[in-house]
LUMTI-733002 format. One line per 8 residues: number of its first residue (from 1); their letters; for each residue x, y, z of C-alpha. Coordinates in steps of 0.5 Angstrom, whole numbers, plus 500, padded with zeros to 3 digits. Layout:
NUM = A = X/Y/Z ~ ...
END
This chain:
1 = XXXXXXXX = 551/509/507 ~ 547/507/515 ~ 542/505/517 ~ 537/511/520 ~ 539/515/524 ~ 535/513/530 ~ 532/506/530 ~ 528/506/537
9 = XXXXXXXX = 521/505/536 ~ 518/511/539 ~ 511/508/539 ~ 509/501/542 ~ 504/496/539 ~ 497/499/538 ~ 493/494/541 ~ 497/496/548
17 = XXXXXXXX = 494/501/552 ~ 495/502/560 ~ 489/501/563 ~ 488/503/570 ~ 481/503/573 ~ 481/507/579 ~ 484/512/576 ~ 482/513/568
25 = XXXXXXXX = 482/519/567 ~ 490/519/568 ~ 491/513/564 ~ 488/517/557 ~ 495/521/559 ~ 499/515/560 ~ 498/511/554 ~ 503/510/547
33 = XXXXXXXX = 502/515/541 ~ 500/520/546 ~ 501/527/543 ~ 503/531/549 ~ 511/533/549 ~ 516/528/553 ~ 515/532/559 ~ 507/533/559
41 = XXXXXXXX = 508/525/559 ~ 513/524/563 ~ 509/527/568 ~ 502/523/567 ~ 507/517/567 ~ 509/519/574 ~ 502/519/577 ~ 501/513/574
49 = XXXXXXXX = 507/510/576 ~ 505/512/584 ~ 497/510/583 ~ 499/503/580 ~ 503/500/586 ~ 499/496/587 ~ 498/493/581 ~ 506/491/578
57 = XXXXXXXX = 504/489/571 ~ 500/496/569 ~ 505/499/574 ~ 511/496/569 ~ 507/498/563 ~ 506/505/565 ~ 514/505/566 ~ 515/504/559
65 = XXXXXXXX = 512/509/557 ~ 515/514/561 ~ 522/510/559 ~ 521/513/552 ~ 519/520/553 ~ 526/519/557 ~ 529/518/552 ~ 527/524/547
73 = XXXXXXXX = 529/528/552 ~ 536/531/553 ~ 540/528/557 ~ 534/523/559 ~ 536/516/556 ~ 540/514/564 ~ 533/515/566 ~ 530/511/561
81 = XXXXXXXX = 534/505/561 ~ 533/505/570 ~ 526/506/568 ~ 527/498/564 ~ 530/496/568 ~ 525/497/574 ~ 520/495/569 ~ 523/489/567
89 = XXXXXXXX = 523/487/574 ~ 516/488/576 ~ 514/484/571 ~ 519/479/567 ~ 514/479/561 ~ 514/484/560 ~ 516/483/552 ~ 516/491/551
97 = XXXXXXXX = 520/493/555 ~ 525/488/553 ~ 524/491/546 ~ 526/498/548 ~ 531/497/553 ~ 535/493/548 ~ 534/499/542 ~ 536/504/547
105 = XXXXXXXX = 543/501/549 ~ 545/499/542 ~ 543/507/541 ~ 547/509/546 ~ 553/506/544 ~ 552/500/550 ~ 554/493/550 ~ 551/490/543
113 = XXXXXXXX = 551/483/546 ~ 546/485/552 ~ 541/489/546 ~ 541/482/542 ~ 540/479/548 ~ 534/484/550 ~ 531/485/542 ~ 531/476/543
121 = XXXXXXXX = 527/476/549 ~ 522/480/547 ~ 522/476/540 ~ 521/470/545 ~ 516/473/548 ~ 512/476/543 ~ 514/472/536 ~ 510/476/533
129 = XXXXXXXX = 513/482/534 ~ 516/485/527 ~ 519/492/530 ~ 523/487/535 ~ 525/483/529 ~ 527/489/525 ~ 531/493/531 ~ 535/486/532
137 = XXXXXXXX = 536/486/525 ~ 539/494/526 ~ 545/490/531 ~ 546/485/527 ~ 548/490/521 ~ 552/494/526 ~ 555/488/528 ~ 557/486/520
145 = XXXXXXXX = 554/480/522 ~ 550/481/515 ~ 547/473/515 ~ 542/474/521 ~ 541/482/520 ~ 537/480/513 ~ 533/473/516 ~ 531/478/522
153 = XXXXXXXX = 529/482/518 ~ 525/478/513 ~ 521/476/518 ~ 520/484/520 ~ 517/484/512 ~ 513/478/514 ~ 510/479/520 ~ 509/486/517
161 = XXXXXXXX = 509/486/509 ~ 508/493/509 ~ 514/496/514 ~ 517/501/510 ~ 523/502/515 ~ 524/494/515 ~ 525/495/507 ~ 531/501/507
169 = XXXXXXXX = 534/497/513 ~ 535/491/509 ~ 537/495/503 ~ 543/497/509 ~ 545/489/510 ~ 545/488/502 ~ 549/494/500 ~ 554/492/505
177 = XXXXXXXX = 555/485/503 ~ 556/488/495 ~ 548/486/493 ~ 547/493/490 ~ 542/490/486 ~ 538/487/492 ~ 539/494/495 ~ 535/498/490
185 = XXXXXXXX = 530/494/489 ~ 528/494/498 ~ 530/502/497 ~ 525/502/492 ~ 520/498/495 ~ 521/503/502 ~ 520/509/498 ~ 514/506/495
193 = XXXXXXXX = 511/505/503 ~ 513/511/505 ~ 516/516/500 ~ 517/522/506 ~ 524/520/508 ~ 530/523/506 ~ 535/518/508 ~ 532/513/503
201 = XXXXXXXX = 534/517/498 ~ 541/518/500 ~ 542/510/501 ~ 539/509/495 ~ 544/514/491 ~ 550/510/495 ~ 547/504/491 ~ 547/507/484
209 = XXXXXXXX = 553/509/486 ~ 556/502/487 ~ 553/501/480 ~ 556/506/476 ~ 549/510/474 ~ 552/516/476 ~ 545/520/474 ~ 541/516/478
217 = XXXXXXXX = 545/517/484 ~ 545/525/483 ~ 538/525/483 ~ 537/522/488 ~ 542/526/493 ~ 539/532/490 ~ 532/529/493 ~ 534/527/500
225 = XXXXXXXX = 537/535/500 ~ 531/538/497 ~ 527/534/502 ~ 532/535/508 ~ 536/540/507 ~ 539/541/514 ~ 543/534/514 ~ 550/535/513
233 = XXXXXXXX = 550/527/511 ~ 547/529/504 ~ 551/534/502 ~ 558/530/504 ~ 554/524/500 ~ 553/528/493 ~ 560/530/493 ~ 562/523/493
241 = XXXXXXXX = 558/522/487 ~ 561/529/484 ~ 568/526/486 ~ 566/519/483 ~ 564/524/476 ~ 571/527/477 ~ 568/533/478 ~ 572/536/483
249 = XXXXXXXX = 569/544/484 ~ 562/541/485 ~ 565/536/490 ~ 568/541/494 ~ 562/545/494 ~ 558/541/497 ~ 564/538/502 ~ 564/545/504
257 = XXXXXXXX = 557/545/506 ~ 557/539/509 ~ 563/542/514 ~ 559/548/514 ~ 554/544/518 ~ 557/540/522 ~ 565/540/521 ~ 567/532/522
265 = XXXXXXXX = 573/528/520 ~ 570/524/514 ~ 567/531/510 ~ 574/534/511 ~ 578/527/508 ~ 574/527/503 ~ 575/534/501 ~ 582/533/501
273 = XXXXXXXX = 581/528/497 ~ 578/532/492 ~ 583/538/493 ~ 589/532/492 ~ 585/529/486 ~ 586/536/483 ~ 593/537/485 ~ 592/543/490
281 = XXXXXXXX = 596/539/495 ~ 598/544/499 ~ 590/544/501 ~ 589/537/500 ~ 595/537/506 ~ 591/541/511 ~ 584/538/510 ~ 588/532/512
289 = XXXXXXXX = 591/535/518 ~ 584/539/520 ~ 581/532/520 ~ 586/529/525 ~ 585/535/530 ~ 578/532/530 ~ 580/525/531 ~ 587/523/532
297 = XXXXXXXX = 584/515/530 ~ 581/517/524 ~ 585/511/520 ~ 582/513/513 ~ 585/520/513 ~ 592/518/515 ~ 591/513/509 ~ 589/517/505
305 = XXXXXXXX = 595/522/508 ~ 600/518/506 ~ 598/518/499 ~ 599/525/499 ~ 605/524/502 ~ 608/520/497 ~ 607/524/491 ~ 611/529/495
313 = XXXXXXXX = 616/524/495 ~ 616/525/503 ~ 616/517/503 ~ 619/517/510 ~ 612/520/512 ~ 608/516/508 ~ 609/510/511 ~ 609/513/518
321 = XXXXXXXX = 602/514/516 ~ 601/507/513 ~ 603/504/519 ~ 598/509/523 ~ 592/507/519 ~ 594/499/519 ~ 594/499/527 ~ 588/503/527
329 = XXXXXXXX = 585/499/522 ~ 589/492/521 ~ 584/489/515 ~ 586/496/511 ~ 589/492/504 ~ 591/499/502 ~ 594/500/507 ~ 598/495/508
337 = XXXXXXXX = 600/495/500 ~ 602/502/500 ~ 606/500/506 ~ 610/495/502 ~ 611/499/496 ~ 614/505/502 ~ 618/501/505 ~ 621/498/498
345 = XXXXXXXX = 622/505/495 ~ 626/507/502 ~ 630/501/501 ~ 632/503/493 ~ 632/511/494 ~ 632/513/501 ~ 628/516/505 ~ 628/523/504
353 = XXXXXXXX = 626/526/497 ~ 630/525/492 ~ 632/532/491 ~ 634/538/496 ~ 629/541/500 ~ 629/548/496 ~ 627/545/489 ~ 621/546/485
361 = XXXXXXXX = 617/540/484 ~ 611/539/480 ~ 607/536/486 ~ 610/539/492 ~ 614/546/494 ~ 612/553/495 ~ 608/557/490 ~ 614/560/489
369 = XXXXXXXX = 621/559/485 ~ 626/557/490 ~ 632/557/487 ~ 631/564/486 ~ 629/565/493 ~ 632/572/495 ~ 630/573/502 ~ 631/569/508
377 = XXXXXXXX = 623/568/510 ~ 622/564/503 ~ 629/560/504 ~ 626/558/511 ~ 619/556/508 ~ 623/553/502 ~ 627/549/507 ~ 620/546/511
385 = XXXXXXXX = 616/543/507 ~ 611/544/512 ~ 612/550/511 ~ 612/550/503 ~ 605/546/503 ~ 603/552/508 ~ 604/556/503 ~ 603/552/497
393 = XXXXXXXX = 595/553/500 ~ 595/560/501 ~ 597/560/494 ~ 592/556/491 ~ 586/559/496 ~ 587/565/493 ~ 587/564/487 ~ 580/560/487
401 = XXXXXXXX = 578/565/491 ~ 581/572/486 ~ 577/568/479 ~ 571/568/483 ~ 572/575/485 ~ 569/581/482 ~ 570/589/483 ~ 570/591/489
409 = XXXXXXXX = 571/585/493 ~ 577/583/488 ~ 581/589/489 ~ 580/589/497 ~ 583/581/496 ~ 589/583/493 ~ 590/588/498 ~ 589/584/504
417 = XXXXXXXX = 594/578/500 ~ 599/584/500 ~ 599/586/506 ~ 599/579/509 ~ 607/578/505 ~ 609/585/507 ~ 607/584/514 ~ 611/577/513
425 = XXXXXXXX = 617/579/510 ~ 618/586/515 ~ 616/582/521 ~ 620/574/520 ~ 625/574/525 ~ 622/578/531 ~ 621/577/537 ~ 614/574/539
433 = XXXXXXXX = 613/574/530 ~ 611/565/529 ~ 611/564/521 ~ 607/558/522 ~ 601/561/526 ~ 601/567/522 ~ 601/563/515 ~ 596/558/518
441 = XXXXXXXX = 591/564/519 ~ 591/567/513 ~ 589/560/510 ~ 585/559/514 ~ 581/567/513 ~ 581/565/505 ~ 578/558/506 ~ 573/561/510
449 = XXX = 572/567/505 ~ 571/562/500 ~ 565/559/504
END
């Protein structure tokens, strides 16, 4: 659930054209709304600039524009921002350069404060500027500062009662204070304004969500998916609502699409999840571990780790997790409970599980007998739970691979899965043989098969 992607306003207020005298024929270039690219304007901006040195306030305007076209270029928002603030500086009420500059440190991760101070002097400036209002809003729902984000943006919604955009943002704010209600009320009415954005249609899904009407929810992922296919986002947010339905495959299809797109830590997480809700531990363990490649400070993964670690009884691990989400994420409630009842269960059995290593559990182990473990490659991976829950997952990945397999494809799988125990029986133990490369590569070829 957020905001949309990208809250800068890209067109200025339509009664705003720069008008410079001497040369017209320039200033047509150099104006809002222009249909040229960035670069075409950002050229007519500079002629503009040149021409208008004279002239500090058609100067500043000009400068404004070409901050913008910056901004949509790669690697322009530097420029964009010095662009303001010379801007700003040629002429202090300027109240559209306020408005910008503010938008574009909040977009590019600078200092909150300074964009609130930027959007409140250009409402100052210009009280009846709706869009300031509504970006103020955007740093305030950001901030979690829920209270000021919604009176900002009811004011955008008076000043402006058809502001499509005002209306999915407030929806944010009341998602985010627990008002789900509220929340698909504005997201209808945003939909109603302007039914071309996918990402209304997402956020109003997460709504559904909360209210526990699942078929809503879905339809409305599939519409923001319809709509915009390309966008990871959409994939991992149905898959949460196929996981809220217990529908796990599902889920888990649509995660690998969203990681296909764009592997991030939060689409691994989940799919963990998935994996750990159907009891492939050995899966779920190596999404959470992939997830914290990605970002060691992830603090929902090692949570949601730790959990995992629980239920194979690896207790010590599990509050090493816990303690790792809660210094991440002090207010984590299920962190700390799960920390509590760790270091109470290691008080009453110890530490470690309580069995030895190389038993068979239900939840934990390798995919084969232990006990009855001849070779000294499976009395290794038995004694590793590492290693076990490797193979846990080379055993569960391929047979949700097999089932769907056919012919031709099945039998070359079965080979491939032969050769690899018959390469990792001949070749344990050998100089320049690492058992857990190799195991982590075959995961890794049948995951990406599966895909």
């Amino acid at each position: 659930m957020s905001p949309r992607k990208s809250y800068r306003a890209l067109s200025l207020a339509a009664g705003f054209v720069l008008c410079l005298r001497a040369f017209p024929a320039v200033a047509a270039e150099c104006t809002p709304g222009s249909k040229a690219s960035p670069s075409e304007l950002i050229t007519a901006c500079n002629v503009a600039i040149e021409q208008a040195a004279s002239a500090p306030r058609d100067q500043s305007a000009a400068l404004v524009i070409r901050a913008d076209a910056q901004a949509r270029t790669t690697g322009g928002m530097s420029q964009a921002l010095k662009d303001l603030d010379r801007a700003i500086a040629l002429d202090g009420k300027n109240a559209r350069a306020y408005r910008l500059r503010g938008d574009l440190m909040r977009e590019a991760g600078g200092d909150a404060g300074k964009a609130t101070a930027d959007l409140s002097m250009a409402i100052s400036l210009d009280p009846n500027d709706a869009e300031a209002y509504e970006l103020r809003g955007v740093v305030y729902t950001e901030q979690r500062r829920l209270d000021r984000a919604l009176a900002d943006y009811d004011q955008a919604i008076r000043l402006k009662p058809e502001y499509a955009q005002a209306y999915a943002d407030r929806g944010v704010a009341f998602y985010l204070r627990g008002d789900n209600e509220k929340a698909v009320q504005d997201y209808n009415e945003a939909i109603r304004l302007d039914p071309d954005r996918p990402r209304t249609f997402t956020n109003r899904a997460a709504a559904y969500k909360k209210l526990g009407q699942m078929d809503k929810a879905l339809a409305d992922d599939d519409e923001a998916i319809r709509r915009d296919p390309k966008v990871p986002e959409y994939y991992d947010n149905r898959g949460l609502t196929y996981a809220a339905m217990k529908e796990y495959d599902k889920a888990i299809a649509d995660y690998d699409q969203a990681i296909k797109l764009q592997p991030k830590p939060n689409f691994l997480t989940n799919r963990g999840d998935s994996y750990q809700f159907k009891g492939e531990l050995g899966s779920a363990l190596n999404d959470y571990d992939a997830a914290l490649r990605l970002d060691p400070n992830f603090a929902l993964t090692y949570n949601n780790r730790a959990v995992l670690f629980r239920k194979m009884g690896e207790r010590a691990k599990a509050l090493a997790d816990y303690e790792a989400a809660l210094r991440l994420d002090p207010g984590n409630d299920n962190a700390a409970s799960g920390r509590r009842v760790m270091i109470a269960e290691i008080r009453k059995f110890g530490a470690e599980p309580p069995r030895p290593l190389n038993a068979p559990t239900e939840h934990s182990g390798p995919s084969f007998a232990c006990a009855t473990a001849v070779r000294e490659v499976e009395k290794v991976i038995c004694a590793d739970p590492q290693l076990s829950v490797l193979d846990l997952g080379i055993s569960e990945s391929y047979a949700r691979l097999l089932k769907s397999s056919r012919g031709r494809s099945a039998a070359e799988l079965r080979g491939t899965q032969r050769d690899f125990i018959a390469e990792r029986n001949a070749r344990f133990g050998k100089p320049g043989y690492d058992l857990r490369l190799a195991m982590q590569r075959r995961l890794d070829a049948l995951r990406d098969a599966a895909h």
